[in-house]
C-alpha positions in Angstrom: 0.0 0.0 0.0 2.8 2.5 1.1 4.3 1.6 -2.6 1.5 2.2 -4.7 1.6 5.8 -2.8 4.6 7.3 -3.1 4.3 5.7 -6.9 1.4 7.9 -7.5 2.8 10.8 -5.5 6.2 10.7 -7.3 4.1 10.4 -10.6 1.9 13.3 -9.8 4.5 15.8 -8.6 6.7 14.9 -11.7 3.6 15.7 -14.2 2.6 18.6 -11.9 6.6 19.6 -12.6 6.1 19.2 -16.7 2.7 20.6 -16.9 3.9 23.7 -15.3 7.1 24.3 -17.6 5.5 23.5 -20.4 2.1 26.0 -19.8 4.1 28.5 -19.4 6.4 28.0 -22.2 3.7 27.2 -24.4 0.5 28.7 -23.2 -0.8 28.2 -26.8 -0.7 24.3 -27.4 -3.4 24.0 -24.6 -7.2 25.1 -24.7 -8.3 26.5 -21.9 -5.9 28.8 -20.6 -6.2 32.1 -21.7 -7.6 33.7 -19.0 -3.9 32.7 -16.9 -1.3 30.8 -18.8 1.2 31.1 -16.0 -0.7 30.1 -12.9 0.6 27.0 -11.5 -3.2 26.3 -10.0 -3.7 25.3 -13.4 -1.1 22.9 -14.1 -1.8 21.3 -10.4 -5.4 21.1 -11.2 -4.7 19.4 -15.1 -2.2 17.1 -13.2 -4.7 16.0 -10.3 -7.5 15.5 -13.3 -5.0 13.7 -15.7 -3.9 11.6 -12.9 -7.1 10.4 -11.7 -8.3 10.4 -15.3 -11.2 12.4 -14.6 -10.5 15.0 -17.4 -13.2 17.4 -17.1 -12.1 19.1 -20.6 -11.7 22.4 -19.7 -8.2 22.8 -20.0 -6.5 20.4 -23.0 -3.6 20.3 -25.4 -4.5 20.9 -29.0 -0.5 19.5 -30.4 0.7 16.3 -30.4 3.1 16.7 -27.8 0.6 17.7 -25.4 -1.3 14.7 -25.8 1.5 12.3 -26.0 2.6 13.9 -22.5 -1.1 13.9 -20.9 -1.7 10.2 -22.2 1.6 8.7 -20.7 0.3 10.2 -18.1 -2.9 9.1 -17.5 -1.7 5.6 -18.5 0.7 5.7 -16.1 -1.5 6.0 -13.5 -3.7 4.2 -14.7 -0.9 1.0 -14.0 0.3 2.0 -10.9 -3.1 2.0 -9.6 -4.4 -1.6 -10.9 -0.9 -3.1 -10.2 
């Protein structure tokens, strides 16, 4: 049990780590954040959707990249949580 949470927690705080890079850098490969590109709130909140794969759709990437990123995420955890 204690493995499967630091698994999800190292997974979460290394996607909440990209997520926030990468919105900032490039604010216009995701919908959904043109109000404020550089508030970390939103990369936390995509990272604790993504990571429960909840994904309300509110904030999403429109390149490849981004959704290469966001999928190996939420397949990720996906595994670590049935494993």
């Amino acid at each position: 049990m204690k493995a499967i949470l630091v698994k999800n927690l190292v997974l979460f705080v290394s996607f909440f780590v990209i997520y926030s890079i990468y919105f900032n850098v490039k604010p216009s490969d995701w919908n959904g954040l043109e109000n404020n590109p550089n508030d970390f709130i939103n990369a936390m909140y995509f990272s604790i959707a993504t990571h429960s794969t909840t994904g309300y759709g509110d904030i999403n990437p429109t390149t490849s990249v981004g959704k290469v990123i966001t999928s190996i995420h939420m397949l990720l955890a996906f595994l670590i949580n049935i494993l």
